[in-house]
DRENGUPA-736146 format. One record per residue (C-alpha): x, y, z. Coordinates in steps of 0.05 Angstrom, whole numbers, plus 32768, in hexadecimal, padded with zeros to 4 digits. Layout:
BEGIN
+------+------+------+
!    X !    Y !    Z !
+------+------+------+
!    X !    Y !    Z !
...
+------+------+------+
***
This chain:
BEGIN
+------+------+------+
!    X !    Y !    Z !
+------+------+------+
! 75AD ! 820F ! 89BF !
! 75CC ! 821D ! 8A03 !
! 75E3 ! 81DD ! 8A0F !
! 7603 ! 81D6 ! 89C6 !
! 7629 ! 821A ! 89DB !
! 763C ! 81FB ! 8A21 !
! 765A ! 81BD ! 89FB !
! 7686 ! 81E1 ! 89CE !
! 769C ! 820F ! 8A10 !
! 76AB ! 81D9 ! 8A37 !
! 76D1 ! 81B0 ! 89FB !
! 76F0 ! 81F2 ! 89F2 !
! 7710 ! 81FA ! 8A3D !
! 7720 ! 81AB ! 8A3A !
! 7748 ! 81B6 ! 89FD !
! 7767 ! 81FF ! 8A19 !
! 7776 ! 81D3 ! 8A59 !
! 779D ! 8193 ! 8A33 !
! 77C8 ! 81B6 ! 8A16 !
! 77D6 ! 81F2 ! 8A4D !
! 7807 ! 81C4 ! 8A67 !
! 7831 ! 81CE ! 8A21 !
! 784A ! 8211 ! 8A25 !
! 7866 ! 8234 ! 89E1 !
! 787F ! 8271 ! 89F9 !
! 78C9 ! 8259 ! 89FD !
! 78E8 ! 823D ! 89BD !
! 7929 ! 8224 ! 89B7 !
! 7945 ! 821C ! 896A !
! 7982 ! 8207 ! 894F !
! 79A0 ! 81EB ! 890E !
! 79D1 ! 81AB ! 8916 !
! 79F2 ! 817D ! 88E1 !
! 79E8 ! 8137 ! 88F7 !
! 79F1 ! 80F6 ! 88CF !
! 79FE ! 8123 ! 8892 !
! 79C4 ! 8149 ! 8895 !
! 79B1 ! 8191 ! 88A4 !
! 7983 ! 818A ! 88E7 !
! 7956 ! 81D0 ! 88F4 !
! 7930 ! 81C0 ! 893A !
! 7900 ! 81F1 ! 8956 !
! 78E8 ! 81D3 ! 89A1 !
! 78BA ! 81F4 ! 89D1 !
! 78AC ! 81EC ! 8A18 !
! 78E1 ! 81EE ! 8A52 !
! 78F4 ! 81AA ! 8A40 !
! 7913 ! 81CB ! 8A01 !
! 795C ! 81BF ! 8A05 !
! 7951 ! 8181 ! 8A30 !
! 7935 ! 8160 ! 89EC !
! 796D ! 817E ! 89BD !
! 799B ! 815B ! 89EE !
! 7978 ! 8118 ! 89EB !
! 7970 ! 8117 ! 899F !
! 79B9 ! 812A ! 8996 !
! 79CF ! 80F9 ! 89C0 !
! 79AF ! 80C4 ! 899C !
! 79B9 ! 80E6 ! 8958 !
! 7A08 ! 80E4 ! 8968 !
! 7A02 ! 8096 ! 897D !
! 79E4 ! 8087 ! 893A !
! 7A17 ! 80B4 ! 8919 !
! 7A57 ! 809B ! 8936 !
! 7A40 ! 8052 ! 8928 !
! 7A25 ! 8065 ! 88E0 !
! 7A4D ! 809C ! 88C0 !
! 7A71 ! 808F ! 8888 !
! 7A92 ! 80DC ! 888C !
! 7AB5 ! 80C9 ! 88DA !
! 7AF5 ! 80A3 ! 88E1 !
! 7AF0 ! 8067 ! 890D !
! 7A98 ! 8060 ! 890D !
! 7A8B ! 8013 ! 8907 !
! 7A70 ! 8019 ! 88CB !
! 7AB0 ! 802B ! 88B2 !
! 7AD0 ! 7FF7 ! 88D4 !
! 7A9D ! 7FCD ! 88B7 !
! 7AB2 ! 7FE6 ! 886A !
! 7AF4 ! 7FDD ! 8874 !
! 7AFC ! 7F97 ! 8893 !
! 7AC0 ! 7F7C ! 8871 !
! 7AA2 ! 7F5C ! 88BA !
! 7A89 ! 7F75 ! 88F7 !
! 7A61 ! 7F67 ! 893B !
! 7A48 ! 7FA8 ! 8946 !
! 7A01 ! 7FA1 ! 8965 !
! 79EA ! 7FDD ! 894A !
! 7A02 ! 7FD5 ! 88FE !
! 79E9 ! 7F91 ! 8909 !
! 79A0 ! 7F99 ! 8921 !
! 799E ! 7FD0 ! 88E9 !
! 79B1 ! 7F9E ! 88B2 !
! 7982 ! 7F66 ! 88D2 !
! 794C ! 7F9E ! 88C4 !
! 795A ! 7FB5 ! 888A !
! 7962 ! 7F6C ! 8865 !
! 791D ! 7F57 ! 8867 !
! 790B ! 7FA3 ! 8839 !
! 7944 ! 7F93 ! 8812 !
! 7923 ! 7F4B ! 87FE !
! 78E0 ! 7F68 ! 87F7 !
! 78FC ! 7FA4 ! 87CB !
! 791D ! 7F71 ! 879D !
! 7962 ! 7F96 ! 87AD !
! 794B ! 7FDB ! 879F !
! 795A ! 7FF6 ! 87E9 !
! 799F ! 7FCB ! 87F7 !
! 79CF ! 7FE0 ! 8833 !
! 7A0A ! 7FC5 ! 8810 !
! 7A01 ! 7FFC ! 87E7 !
! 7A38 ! 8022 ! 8804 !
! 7A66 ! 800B ! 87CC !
! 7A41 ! 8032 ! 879C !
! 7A43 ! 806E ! 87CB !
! 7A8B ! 807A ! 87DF !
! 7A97 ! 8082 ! 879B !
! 7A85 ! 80C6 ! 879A !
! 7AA5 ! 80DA ! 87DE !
! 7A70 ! 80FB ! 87ED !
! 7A88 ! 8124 ! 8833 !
! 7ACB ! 812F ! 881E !
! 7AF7 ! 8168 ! 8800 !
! 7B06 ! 8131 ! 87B8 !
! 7AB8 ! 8126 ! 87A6 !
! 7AAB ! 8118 ! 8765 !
! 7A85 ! 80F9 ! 873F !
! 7A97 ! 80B8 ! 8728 !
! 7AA4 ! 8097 ! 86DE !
! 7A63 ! 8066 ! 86CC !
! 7A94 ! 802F ! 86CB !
! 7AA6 ! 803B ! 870C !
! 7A5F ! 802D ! 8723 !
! 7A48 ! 7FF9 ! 86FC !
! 7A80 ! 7FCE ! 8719 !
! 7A76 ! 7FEA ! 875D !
! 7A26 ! 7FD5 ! 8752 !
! 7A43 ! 7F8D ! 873B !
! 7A4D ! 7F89 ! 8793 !
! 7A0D ! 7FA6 ! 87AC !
! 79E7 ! 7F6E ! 87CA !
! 79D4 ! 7F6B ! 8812 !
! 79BB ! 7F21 ! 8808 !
! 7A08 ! 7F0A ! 8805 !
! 7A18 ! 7F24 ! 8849 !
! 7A0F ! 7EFE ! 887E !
! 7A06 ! 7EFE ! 88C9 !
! 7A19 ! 7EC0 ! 88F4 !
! 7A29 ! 7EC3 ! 893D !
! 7A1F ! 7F0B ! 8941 !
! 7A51 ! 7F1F ! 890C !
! 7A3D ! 7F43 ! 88C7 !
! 7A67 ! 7F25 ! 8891 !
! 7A63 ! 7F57 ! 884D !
! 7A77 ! 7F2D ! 880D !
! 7ABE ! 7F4B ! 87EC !
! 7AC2 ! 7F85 ! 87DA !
! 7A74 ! 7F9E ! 87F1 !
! 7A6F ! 7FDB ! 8820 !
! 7A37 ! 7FF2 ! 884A !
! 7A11 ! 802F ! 884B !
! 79D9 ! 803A ! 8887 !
! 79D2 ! 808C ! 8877 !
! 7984 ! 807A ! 8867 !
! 797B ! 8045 ! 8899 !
! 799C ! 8073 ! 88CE !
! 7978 ! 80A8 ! 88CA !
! 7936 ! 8085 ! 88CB !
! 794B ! 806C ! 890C !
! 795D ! 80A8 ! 891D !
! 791B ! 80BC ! 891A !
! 78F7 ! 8081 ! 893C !
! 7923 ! 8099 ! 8975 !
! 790B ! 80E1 ! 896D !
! 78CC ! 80C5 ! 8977 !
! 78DA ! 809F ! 89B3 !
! 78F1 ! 80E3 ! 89D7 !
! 78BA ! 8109 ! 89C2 !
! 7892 ! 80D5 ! 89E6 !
! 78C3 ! 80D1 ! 8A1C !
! 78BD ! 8122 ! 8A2F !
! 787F ! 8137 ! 8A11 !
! 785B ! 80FA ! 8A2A !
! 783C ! 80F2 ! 89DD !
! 7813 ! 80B2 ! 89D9 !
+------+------+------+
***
């Protein structure tokens, strides 16, 4: 019996002693909107603010290739000219395409024609006539663009819309700073 209560001590002061080294006693919270989205963080430890700052970095790299809302983001660019060589956009569409196959078209990027028809973002939303999106749904098909020689090619008329793919990257890179400062395995 004395050595059962010894091994639950010492697992005890093992597990007291890992995480010692993570101090909670200073939290730093803040609300952001980022890539469309309403952010609330709540960080601890005196790294704190030194993760904000990394996350928001990365979150306004994403956003300022991906936002449909800001004036002059390459995806925009992209939209408008119908081509671009963008490695982001690019390495984002290369990902995407094989879950657009396997989805049979249900989760398509050139979905951004259907989209911008409500204007979502801007002071004229509304929502649009079902005529409207039927026709707009006639272009959705990420399996007519094209990338050759490191330039996405959208079919006419097709826009792109990366808001889901975005932020799931956003999020692989969340991790990755986690990991970074809180040396998480």
């Amino acid at each position: 019996m004395c050595k059962f209560k010894f091994k639950i001590l010492a697992t005890i002061c093992v597990i007291v002693l890992l995480f010692s080294g993570c101090k909670q006693d200073k939290a730093f919270s803040t609300s952001v909107t980022a890539m469309g989205t309403v952010i609330s963080f709540k960080l601890y430890g005196d790294n704190s603010e030194n993760v904000f700052n990394a996350l928001m970095q990365e979150f306004d790299k994403i956003e300022n290739a991906c936002s449909l809302t800001k004036k002059g983001t390459a995806i925009n660019l992209l939209n408008e000219t119908g081509k671009t060589d963008n490695p982001f956009i690019i390495e984002q569409v290369e990902k995407i395409t094989p879950l657009l196959k396997k989805s049979g078209g249900r989760f398509d990027y050139t979905v951004g024609t259907v989209t911008a028809l409500w204007n979502i973002g801007f002071s004229d939303a509304k929502k649009p006539q079902q005529k409207e999106i039927n026709d707009a749904l006639e272009l959705v098909d990420g399996l007519k663009a094209n990338v050759e020689d490191g330039v996405l090619t959208l079919s006419k008329g097709q826009k792109v819309d990366l808001g889901a793919t975005a932020k799931g990257y956003a999020l692989d890179k969340a991790k990755e700073i986690f990991k970074h400062f809180f040396c998480i395995t």
